[in-house]
N, C-alpha and C positions, 0 to 999 in steps of 0.2 A: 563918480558914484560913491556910494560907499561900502566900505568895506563888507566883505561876505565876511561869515562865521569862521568857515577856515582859517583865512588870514588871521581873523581876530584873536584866533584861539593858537596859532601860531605864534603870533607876537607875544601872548600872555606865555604861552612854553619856554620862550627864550626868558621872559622876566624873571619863571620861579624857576626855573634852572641857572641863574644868575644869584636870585635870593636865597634858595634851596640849597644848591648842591656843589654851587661853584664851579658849574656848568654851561657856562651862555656860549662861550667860543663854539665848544661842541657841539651845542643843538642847533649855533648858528652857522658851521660848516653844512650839519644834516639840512638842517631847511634846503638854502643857496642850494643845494647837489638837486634837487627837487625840480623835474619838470612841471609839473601842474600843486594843483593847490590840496596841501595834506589835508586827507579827515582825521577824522578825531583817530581812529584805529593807526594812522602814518604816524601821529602823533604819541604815541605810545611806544609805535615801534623804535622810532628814533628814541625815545626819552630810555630803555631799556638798552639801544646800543651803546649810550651814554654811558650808561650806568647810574642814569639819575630816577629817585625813588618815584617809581610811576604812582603809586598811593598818594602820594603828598602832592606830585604834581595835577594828577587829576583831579585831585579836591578842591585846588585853587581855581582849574579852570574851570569845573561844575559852579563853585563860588565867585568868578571872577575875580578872585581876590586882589588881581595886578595890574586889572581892567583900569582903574583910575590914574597909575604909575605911568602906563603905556601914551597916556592922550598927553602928559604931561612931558615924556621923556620926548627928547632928541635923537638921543640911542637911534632909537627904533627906527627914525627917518633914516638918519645912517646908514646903519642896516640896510636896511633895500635900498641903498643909494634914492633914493626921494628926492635929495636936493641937488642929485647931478653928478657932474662925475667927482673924484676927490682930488683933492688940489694937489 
């Protein structure tokens, strides 16, 4: 299937917290800890325990701004282990 909003908008979190704020590990330990799938408000919260600029981060993903970065990256497979377990 594809991907819900959530997700979607989870992956773009980790990107501008990666481009933003030099942030990706962080937001990407917060995600992983996550039993179900963050809204937009989980997503804020995490970005503020960060310490990454919620302003800037929410503008991207109102804009999508990292929506194009994401279809192309690998990362993001990684990330949720997508391709299995790591070697």
């Amino acid at each position: 299937g594809s991907a819900t909003e959530g997700s979607a908008l989870s992956h773009e979190l980790a990107q501008a917290a990666f481009e933003r704020g030099g942030k990706f590990w962080e937001v990407r330990a917060q995600l992983l800890a996550r039993t179900s799938e963050p809204t937009l408000e989980d997503l804020k919260e995490i970005a503020e325990t960060v310490k990454l600029d919620w302003s800037s981060a929410a503008q991207a993903l109102e804009e999508h701004t990292f929506a194009r970065n994401i279809v192309s990256d690998g990362l993001f497979a990684a990330m949720f282990k997508a391709d299995g377990a790591p070697s």
